[in-house]
C-alpha atoms as an extended CHARMM CRD file, in Angstrom:
* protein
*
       114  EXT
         1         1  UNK       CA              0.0000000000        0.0000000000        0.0000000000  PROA      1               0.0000000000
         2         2  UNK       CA              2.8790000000        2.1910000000        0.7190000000  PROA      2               0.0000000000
         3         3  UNK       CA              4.2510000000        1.7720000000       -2.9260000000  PROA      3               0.0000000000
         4         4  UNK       CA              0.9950000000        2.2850000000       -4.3960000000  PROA      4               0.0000000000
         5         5  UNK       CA              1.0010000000        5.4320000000       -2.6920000000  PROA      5               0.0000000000
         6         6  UNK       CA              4.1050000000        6.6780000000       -3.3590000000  PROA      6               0.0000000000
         7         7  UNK       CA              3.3230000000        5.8950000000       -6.8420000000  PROA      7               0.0000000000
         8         8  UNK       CA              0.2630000000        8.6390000000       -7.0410000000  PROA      8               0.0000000000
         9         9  UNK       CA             -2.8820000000        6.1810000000       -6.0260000000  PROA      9               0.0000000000
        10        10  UNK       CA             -5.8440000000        7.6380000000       -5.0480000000  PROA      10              0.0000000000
        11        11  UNK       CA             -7.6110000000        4.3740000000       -4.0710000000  PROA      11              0.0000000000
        12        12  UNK       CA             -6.5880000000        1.0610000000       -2.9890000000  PROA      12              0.0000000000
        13        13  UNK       CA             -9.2580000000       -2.1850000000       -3.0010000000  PROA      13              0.0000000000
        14        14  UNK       CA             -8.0940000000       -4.9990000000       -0.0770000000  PROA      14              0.0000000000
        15        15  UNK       CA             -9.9490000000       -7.9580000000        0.6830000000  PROA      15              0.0000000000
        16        16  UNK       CA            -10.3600000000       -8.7800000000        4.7650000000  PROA      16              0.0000000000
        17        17  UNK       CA            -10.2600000000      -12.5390000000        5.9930000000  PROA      17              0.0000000000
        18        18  UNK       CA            -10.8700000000      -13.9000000000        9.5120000000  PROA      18              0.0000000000
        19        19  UNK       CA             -8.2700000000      -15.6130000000       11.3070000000  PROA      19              0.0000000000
        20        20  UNK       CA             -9.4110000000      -18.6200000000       13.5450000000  PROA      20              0.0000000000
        21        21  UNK       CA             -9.5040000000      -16.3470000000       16.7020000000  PROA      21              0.0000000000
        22        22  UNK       CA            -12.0140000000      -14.2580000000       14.2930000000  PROA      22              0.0000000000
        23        23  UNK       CA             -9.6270000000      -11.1000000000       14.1800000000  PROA      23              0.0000000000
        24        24  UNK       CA            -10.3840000000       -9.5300000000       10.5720000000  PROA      24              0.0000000000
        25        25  UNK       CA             -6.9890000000       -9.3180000000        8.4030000000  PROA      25              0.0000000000
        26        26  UNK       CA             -6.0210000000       -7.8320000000        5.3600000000  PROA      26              0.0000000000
        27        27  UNK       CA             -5.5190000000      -10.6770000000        2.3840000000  PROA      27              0.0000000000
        28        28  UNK       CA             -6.7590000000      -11.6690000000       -1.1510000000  PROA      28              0.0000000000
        29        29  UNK       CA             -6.6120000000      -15.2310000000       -0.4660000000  PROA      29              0.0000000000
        30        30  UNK       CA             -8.6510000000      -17.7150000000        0.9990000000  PROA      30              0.0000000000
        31        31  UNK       CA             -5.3040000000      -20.0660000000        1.2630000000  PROA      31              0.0000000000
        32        32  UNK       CA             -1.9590000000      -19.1530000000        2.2710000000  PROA      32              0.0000000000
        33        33  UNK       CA             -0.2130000000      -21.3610000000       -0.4090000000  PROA      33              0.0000000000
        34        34  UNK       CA              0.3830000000      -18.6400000000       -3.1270000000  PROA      34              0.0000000000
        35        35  UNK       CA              1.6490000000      -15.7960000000       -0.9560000000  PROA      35              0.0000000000
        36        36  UNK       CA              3.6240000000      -17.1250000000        1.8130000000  PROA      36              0.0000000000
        37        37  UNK       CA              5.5670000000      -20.1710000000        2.3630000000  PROA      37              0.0000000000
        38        38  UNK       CA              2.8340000000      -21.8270000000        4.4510000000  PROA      38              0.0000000000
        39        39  UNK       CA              0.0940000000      -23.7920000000        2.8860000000  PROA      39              0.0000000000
        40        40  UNK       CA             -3.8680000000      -23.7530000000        4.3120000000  PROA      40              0.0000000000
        41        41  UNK       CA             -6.4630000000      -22.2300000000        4.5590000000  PROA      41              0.0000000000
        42        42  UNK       CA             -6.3180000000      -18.3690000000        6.4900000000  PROA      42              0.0000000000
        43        43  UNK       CA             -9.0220000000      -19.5100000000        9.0890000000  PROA      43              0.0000000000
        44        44  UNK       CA             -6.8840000000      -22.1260000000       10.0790000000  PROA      44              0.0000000000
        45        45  UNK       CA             -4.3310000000      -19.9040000000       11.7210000000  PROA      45              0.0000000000
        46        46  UNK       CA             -4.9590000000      -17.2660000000       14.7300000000  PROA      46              0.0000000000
        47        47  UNK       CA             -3.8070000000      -13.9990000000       13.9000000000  PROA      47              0.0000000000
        48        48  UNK       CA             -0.5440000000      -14.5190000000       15.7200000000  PROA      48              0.0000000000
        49        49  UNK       CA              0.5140000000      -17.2470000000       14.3540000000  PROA      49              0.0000000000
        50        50  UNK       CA             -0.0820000000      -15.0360000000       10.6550000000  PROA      50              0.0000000000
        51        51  UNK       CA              1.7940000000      -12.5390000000       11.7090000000  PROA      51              0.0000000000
        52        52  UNK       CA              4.8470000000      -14.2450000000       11.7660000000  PROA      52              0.0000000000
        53        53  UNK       CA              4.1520000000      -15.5430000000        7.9900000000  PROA      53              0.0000000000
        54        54  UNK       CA              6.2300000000      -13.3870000000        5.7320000000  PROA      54              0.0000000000
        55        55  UNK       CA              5.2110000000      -12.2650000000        2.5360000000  PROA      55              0.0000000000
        56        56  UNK       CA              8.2480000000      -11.1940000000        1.1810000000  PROA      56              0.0000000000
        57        57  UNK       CA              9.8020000000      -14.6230000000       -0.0800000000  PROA      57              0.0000000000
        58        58  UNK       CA              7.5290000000      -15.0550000000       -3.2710000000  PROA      58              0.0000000000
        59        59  UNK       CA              6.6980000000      -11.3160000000       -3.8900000000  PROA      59              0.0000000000
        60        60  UNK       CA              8.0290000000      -10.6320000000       -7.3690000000  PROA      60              0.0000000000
        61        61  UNK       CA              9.9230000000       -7.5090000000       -5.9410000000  PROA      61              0.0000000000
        62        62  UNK       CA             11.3490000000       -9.8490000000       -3.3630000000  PROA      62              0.0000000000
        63        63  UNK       CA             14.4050000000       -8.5100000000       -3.0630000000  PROA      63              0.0000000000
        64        64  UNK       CA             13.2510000000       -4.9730000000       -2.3600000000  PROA      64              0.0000000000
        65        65  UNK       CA             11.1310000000       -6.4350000000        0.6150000000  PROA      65              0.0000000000
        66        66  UNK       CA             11.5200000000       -8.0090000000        4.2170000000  PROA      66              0.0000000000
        67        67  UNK       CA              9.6800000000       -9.6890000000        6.7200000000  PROA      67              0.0000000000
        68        68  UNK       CA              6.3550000000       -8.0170000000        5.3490000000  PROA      68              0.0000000000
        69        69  UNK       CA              3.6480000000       -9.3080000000        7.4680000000  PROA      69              0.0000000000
        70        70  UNK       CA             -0.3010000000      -10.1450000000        7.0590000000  PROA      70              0.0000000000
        71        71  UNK       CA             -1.5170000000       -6.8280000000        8.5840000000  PROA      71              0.0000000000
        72        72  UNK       CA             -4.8550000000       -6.6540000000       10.4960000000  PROA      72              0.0000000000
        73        73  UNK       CA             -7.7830000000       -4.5150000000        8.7490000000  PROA      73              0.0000000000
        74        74  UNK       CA             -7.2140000000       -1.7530000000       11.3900000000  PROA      74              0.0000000000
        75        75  UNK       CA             -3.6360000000       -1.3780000000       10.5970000000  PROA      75              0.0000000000
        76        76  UNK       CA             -4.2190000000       -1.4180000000        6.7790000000  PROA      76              0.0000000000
        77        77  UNK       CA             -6.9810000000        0.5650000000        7.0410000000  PROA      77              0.0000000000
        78        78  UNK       CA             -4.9300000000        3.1400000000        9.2990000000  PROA      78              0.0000000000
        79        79  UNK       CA             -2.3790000000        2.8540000000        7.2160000000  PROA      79              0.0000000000
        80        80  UNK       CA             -4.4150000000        4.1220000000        4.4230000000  PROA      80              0.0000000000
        81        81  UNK       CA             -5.7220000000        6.8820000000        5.8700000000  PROA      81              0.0000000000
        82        82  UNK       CA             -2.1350000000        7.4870000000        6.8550000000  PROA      82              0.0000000000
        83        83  UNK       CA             -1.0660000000        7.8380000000        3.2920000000  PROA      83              0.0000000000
        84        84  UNK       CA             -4.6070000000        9.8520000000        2.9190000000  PROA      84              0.0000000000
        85        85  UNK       CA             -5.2800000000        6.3970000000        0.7180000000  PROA      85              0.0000000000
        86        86  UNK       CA             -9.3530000000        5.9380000000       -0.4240000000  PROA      86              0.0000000000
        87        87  UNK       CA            -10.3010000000        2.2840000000        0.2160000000  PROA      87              0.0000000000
        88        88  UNK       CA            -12.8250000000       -0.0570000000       -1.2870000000  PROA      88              0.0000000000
        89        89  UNK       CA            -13.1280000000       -2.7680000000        1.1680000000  PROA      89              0.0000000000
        90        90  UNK       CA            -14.2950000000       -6.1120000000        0.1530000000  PROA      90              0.0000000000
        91        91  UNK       CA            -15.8360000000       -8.2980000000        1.9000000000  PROA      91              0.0000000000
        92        92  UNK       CA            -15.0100000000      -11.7210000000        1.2420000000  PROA      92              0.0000000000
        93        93  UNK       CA            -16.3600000000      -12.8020000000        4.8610000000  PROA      93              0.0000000000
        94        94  UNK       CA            -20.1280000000      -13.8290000000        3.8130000000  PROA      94              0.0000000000
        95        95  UNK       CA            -20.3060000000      -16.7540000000        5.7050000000  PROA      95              0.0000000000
        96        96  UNK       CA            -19.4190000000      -14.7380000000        9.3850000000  PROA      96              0.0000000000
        97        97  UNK       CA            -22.0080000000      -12.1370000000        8.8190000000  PROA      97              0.0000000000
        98        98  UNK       CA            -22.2270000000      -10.5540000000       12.4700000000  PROA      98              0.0000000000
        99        99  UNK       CA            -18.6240000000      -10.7330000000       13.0160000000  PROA      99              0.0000000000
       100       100  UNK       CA            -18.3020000000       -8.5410000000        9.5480000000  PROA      100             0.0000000000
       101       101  UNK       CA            -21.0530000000       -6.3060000000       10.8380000000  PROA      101             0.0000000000
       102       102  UNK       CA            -18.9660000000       -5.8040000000       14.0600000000  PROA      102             0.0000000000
       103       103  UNK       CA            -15.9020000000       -5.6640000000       12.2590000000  PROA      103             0.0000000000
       104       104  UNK       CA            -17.1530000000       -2.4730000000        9.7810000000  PROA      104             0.0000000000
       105       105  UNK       CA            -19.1380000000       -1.0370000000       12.5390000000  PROA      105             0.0000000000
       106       106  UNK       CA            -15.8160000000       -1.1030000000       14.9000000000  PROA      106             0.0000000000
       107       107  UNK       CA            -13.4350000000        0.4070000000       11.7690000000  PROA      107             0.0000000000
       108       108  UNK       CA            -16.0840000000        3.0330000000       11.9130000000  PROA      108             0.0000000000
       109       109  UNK       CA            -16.0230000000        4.2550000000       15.1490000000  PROA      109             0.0000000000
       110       110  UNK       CA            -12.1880000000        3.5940000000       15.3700000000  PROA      110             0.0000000000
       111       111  UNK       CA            -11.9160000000        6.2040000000       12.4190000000  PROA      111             0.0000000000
       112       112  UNK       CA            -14.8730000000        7.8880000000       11.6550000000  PROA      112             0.0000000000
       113       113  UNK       CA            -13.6220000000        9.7390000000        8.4140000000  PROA      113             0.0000000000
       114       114  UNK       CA            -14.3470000000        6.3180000000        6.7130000000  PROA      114             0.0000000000
C-alpha cells in the first residue's frame, strides 16, 4: 500500500479474511499457499501465528522487501488513511455475517472519516 502510494494512487481495493480467533486481516486469499511459504487455509491460523508468515519470499519484488507481514484490517486501514489512501473494502467474509457487521461497525467508530 505504501508503494501504491508513493506511486500517485488515489484508491486502494483490499480484501479482509478472519483468522481462527475471528480477528479480521487484510488478504486476497482464501489459502496461504500462493503468498507465503505456508500452505492452508487463512481460518486455520490465529492472527498470531499469521503474523509471523512473511510475505516477502515469493513477492516478485522480493528482493526490495523483508519480513512483510499479514496486517490486520485496522492497521491497513490506518495505514491508508495514513497515506490519505481511499479504500474499497471487500468483503469476502459472507459466511461470518455478524462478526463482519462488528468488524465495519468497529473500523467506523475507530476512524470515523471512513
Amino acid at each position: 500500500v505504501r508503494l501504491a502510494a508513493k506511486n500517485g494512487a488515489k484508491w486502494v481495493e483490499f480484501d479482509v479474511s478472519f483468522s481462527s480467533d475471528l480477528t479480521g486481516v487484510a488478504f486476497h486469499d482464501d489459502t496461504l499457499d500462493r503468498v507465503t511459504m505456508t500452505s492452508g487455509q487463512v481460518n486455520s491460523l490465529t492472527y498470531t501465528q499469521l503474523t509471523k508468515l512473511d510475505l516477502a519470499p515469493k513477492h516478485p519484488l522480493s528482493a526490495s522487501y523483508n519480513h512483510v507481514r499479514i496486517p490486520s484490517v485496522e492497521q491497513f486501514v490506518a495505514e491508508c488513511l495514513n497515506l490519505n489512501l481511499k479504500i474499497i473494502i471487500d468483503l469476502k467474509t459472507w459466511d461470518l455475517p455478524d462478526e463482519t457487521v462488528n468488524l465495519i461497525l468497529s473500523l467506523h467508530s475507530k476512524f470515523p472519516t471512513l
